[in-house]
Backbone as CSV, one residue per row, in Angstrom:
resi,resn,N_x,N_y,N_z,CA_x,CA_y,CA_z,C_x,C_y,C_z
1,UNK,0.845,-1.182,0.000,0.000,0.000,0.000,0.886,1.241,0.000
2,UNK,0.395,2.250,-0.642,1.129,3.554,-1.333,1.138,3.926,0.520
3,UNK,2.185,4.253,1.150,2.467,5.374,2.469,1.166,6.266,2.529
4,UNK,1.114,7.085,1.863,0.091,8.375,1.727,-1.185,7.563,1.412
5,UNK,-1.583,6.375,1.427,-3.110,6.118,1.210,-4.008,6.505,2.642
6,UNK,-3.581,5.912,3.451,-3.956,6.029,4.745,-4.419,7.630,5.228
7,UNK,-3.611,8.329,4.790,-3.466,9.981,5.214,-4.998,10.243,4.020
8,UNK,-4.945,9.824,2.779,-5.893,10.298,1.672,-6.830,9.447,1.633
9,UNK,-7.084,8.593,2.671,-8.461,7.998,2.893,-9.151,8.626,4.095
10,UNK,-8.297,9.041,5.248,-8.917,10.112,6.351,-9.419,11.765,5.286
11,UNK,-8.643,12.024,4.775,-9.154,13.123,4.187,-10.190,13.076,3.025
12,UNK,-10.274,11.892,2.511,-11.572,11.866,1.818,-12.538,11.935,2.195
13,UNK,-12.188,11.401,3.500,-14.091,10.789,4.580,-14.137,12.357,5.396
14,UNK,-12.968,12.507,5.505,-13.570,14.380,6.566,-14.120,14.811,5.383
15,UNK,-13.468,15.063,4.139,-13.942,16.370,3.210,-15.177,15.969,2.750
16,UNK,-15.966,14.383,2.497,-17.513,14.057,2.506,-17.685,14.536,3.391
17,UNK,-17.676,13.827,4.620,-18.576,14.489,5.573,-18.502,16.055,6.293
18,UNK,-17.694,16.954,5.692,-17.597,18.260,5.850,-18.779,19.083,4.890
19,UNK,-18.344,18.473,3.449,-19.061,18.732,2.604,-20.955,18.523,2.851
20,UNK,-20.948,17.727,3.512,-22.312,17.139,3.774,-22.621,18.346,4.962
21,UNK,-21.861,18.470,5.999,-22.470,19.513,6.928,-22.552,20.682,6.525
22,UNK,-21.700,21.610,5.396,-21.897,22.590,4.860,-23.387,22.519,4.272
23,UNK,-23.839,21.807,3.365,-24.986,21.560,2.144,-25.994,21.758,3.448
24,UNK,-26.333,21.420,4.556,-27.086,21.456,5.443,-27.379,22.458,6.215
25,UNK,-26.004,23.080,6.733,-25.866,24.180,7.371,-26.116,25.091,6.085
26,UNK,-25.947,25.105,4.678,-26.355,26.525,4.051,-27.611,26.478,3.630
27,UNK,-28.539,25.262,3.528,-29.616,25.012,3.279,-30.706,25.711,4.660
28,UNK,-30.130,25.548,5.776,-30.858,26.002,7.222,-30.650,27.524,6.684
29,UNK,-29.316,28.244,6.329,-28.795,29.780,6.441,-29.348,30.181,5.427
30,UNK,-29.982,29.546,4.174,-31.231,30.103,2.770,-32.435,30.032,3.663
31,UNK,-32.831,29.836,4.412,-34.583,29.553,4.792,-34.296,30.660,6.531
32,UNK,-33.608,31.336,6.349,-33.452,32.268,8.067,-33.494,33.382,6.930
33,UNK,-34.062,34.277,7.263,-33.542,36.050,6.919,-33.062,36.621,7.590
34,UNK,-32.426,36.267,8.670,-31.382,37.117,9.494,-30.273,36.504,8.990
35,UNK,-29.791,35.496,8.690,-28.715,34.895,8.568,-28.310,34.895,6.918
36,UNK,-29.513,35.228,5.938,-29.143,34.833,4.593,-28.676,36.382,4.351
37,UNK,-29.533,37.183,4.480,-28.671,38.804,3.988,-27.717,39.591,4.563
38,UNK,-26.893,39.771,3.618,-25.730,40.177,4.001,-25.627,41.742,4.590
39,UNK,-25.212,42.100,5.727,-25.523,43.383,6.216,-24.458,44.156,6.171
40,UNK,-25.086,45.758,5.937,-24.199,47.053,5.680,-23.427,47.146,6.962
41,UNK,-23.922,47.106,8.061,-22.655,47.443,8.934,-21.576,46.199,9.317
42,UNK,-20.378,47.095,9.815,-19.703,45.814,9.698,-19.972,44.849,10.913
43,UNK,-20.067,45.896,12.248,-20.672,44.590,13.293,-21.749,43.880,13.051
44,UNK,-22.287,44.124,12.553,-23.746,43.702,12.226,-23.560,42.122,11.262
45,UNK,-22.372,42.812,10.546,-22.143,41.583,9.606,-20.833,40.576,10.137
46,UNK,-20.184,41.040,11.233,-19.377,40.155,12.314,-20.173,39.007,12.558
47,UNK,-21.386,39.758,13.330,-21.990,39.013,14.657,-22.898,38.019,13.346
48,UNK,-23.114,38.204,12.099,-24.347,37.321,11.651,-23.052,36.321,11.105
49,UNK,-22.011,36.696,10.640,-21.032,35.506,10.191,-20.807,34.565,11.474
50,UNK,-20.863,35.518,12.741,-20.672,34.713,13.955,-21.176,33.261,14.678
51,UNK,-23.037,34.253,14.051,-23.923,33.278,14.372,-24.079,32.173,13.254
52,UNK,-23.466,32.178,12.156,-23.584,31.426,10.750,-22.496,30.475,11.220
53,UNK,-21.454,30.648,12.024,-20.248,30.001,12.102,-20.616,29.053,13.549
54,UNK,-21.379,29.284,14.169,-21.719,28.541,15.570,-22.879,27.010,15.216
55,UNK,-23.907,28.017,14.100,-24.836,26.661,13.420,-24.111,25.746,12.829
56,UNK,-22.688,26.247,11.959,-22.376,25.432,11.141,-21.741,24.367,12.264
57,UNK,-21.055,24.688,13.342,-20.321,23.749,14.270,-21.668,22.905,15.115
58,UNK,-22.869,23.542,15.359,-23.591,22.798,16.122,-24.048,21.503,14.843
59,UNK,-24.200,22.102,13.705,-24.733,20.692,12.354,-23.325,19.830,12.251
60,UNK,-22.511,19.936,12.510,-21.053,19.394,11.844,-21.243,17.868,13.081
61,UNK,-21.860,18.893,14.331,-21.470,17.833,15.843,-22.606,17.011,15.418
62,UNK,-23.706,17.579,15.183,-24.876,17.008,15.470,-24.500,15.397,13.964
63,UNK,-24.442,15.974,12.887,-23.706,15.313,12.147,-23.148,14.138,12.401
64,UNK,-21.750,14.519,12.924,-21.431,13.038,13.350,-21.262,12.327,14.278
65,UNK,-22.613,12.812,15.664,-23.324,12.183,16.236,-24.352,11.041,15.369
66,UNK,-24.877,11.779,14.556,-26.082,11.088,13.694,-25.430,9.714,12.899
67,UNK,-24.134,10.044,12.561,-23.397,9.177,11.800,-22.109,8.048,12.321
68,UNK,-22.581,8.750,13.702,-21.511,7.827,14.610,-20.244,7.918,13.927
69,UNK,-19.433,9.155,13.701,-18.397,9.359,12.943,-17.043,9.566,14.191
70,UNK,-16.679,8.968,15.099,-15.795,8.433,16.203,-14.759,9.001,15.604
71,UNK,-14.290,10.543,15.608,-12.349,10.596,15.531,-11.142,9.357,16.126
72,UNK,-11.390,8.764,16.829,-10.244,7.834,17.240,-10.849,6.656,16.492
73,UNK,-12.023,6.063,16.377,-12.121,4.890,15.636,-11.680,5.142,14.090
74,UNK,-11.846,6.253,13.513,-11.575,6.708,12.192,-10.122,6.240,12.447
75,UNK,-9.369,7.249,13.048,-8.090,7.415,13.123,-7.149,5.878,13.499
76,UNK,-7.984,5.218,14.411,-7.625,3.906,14.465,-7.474,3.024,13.135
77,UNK,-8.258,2.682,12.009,-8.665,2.159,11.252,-8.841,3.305,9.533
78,UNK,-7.203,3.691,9.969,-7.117,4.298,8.626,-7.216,3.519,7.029
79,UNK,-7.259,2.611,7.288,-7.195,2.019,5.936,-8.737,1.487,4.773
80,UNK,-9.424,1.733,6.185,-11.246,1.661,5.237,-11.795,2.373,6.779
81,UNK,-11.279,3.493,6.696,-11.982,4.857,7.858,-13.806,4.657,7.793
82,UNK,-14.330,4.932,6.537,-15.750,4.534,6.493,-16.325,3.165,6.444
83,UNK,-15.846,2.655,7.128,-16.218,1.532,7.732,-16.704,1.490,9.044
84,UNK,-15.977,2.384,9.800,-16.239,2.475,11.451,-17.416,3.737,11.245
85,UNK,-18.375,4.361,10.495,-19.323,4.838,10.220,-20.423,3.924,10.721
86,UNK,-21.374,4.575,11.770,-22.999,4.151,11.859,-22.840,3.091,13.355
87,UNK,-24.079,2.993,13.604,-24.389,2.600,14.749,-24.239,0.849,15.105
88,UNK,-23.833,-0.079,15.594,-23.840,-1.113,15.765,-25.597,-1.720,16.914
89,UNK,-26.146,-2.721,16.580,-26.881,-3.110,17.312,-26.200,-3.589,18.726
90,UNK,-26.658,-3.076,19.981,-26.058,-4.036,20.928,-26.111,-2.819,21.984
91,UNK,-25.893,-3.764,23.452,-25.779,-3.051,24.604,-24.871,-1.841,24.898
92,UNK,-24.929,-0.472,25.383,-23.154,-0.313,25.649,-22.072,-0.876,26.298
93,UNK,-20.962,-1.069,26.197,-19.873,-1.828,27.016,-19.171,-0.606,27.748
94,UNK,-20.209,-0.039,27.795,-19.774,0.798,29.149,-19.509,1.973,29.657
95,UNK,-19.645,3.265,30.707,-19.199,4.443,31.092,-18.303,4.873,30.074
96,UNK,-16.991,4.547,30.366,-16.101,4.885,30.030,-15.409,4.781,27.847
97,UNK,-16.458,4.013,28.078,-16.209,3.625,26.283,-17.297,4.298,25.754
98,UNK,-18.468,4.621,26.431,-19.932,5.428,26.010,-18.577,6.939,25.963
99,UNK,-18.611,7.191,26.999,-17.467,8.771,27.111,-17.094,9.144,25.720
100,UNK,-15.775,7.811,25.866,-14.650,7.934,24.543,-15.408,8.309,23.416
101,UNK,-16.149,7.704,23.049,-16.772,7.661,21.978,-17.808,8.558,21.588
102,UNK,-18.511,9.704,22.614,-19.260,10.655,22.403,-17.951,11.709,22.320
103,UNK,-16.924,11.787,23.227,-15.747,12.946,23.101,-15.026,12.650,21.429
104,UNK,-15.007,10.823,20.938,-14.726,11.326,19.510,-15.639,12.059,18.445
105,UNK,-16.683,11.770,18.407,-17.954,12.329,17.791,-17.599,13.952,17.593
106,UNK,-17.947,14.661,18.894,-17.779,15.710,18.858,-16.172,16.214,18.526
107,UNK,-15.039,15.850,18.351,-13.841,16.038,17.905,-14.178,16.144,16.319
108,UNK,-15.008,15.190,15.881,-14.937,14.412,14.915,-16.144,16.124,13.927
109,UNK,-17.244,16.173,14.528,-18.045,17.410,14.232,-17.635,18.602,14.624
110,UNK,-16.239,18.827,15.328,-15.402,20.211,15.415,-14.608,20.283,14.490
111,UNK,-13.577,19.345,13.762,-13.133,19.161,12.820,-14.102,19.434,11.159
112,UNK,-15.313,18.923,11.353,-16.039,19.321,10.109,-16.220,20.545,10.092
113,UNK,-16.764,21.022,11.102,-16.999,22.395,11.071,-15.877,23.817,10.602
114,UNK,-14.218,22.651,10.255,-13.184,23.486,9.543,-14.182,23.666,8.030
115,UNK,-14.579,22.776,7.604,-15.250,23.585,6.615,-14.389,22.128,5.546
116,UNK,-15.210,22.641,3.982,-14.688,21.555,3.260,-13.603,21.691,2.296
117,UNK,-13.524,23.224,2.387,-12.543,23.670,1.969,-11.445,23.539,2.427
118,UNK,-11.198,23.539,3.532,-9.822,23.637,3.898,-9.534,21.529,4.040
119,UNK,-10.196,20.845,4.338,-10.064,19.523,3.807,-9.672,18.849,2.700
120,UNK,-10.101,20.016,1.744,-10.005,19.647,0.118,-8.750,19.921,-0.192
121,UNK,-8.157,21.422,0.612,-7.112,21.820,0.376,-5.649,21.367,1.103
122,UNK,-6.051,20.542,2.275,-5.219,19.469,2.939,-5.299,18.279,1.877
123,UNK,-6.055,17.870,1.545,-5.908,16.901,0.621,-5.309,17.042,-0.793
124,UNK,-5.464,18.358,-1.330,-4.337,18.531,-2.508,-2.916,18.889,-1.929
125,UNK,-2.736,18.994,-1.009,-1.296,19.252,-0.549,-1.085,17.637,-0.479
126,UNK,-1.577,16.574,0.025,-0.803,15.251,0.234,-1.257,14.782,-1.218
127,UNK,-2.058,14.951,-2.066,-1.910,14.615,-3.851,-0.185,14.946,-4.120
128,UNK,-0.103,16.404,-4.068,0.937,16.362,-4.996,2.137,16.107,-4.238
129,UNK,2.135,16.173,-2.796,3.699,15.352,-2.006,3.334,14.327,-2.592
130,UNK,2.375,13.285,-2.429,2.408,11.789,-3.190,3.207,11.844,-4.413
131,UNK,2.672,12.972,-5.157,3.259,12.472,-6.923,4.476,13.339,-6.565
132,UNK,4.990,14.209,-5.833,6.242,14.225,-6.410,7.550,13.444,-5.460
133,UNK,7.169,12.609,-4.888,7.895,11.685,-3.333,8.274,10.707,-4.483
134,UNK,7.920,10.024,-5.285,8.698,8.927,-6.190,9.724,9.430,-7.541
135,UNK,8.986,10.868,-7.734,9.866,11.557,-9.131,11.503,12.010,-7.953
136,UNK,11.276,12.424,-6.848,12.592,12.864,-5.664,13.265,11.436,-5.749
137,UNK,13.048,10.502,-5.356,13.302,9.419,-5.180,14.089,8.511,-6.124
138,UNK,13.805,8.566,-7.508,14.160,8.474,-8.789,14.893,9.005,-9.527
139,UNK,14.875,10.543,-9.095,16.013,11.460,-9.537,17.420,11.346,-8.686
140,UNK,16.503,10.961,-7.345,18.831,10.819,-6.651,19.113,9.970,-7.114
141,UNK,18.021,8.290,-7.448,19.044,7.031,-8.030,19.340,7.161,-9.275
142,UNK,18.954,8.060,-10.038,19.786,8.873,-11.310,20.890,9.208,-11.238
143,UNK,21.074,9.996,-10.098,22.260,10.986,-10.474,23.228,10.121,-9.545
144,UNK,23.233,9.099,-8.394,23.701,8.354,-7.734,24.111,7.049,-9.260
145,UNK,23.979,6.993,-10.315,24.040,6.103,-11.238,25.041,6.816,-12.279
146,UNK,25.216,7.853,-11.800,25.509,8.904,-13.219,27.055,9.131,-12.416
């Protein structure tokens, strides 16, 4: 397995599910008229980006609560991350693992709430280290040949 798959399979599944809390959160911010028009003053237009920026983090949590999206189980199980997605039938195993696992959630919906942009744009930064980590690699056993 390519090194960098692992890193570009976590960032595929944040930038879906980022992408998914945006489409939601701007769908709620079209149907508010305090929140959809953009206002002449500038505090005015602070405090409504403010309040636009607090919904988007409360949908991101609520999100992957809904989706059981666990930051440490993700992070555990980098290699098929959406796999540890969604709810299992069964009892809890317990206080302390109920905890873990609501504190990853919400890690997990603070992180979306970076937005999907900046996911997308973490993820073209490890695209092109990927493609250019074998052309580096190839060029010293060139010139180490030469």
């Amino acid at each position: 397995m390519n090194p960098f798959q692992p890193l570009i399979n976590l960032l595929v599944l944040m930038s879906a599910l980022s992408i998914a809390a945006e489409r939601i959160a701007n769908a709620i911010k079209l149907n508010s008229p305090t929140l959809r028009e953009v206002l002449l003053s500038t505090r005015e237009e602070k405090d409504r980006e403010r309040r636009i920026g607090h919904r988007v983090l409360l949908i991101s949590v609520l999100l992957a609560l809904v989706l059981k999206a666990d930051l440490f189980q993700i992070l555990a199980n980098l290699d098929a991350p959406w796999d540890t997605l969604g709810w299992t039938p069964g009892p809890p195993t317990g206080l302390l693992h109920t905890l873990n696992t609501i504190a990853g959630m919400v890690l997990t919906g603070i992180a979306l709430g970076f937005g999907s942009k900046f996911w997308h744009d973490v993820l073209d930064i490890v695209y092109r280290t990927r493609r250019r980590a074998p052309e580096t690699g190839t060029r010293r056993s060139l010139m180490r040949l030469q």
